[in-house]
N, C-alpha and C positions, 0 to 999 in steps of 0.2 A: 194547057191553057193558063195564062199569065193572072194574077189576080187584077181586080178594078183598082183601076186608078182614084183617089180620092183627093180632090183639088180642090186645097180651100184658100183664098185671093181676099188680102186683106185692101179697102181701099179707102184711102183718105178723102175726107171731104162729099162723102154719099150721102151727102142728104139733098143735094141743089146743083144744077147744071151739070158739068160733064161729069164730074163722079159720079152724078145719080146713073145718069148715061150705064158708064161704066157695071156699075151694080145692078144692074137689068139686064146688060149682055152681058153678062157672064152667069147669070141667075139662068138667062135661056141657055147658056153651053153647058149647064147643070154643074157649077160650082157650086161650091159651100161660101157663102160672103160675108167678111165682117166689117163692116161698114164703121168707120171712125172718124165725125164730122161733131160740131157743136151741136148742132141739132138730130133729133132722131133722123133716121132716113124713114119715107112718107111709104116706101112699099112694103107690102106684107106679103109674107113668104117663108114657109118651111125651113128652106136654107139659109135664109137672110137671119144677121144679128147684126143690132145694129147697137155701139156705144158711142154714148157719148162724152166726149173729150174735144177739149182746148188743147191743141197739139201744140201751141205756142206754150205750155205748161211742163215742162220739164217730168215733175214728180207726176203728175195726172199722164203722160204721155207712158211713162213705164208703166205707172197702173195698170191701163188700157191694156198697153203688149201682154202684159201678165194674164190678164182676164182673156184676151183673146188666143190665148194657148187653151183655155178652160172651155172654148166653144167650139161645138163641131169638130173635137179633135184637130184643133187647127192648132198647128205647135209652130212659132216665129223660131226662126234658128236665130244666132247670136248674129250673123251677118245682117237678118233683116232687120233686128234690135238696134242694133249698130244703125242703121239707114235709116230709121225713123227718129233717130237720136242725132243725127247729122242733118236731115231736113228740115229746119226749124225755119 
């Protein structure tokens, strides 16, 4: 028997419209979600963390990745580091 899979889906912009979308279907397929929008995200949830961050902010944008390796065992690899540093 394989161990459980633990999937944690980091998503920009989860506090309003389609990321919030987003962070409620994946909350239902039981991911772990770290929600990184200016404002908090408005759902509450076990799984759900939610920071807040100005992703147009360079130094707050790596903070955030830092802090979301620290949640739910959610570890960004350097490639998605790299991607949230690139989509500005």
């Amino acid at each position: 028997m394989s161990a459980p899979v633990h999937r944690v889906a980091v998503v920009t912009g989860g506090s309003a419209g389609i990321g919030l979308a987003i962070c409620e279907q994946l909350l239902r397929d039981g991911c772990e979600v770290v929600s990184l929008a200016r404002r908090p995200c408005p759902v509450e949830h076990p799984k759900l963390h939610s920071l807040e961050v100005d992703l147009t902010d360079r130094a707050a944008t790596a903070q955030a990745a830092a802090d979301a390796d620290d949640v739910h065992g959610a570890s960004l690899s350097r490639r998605h580091r790299e991607s949230l540093d690139l989509n500005f």
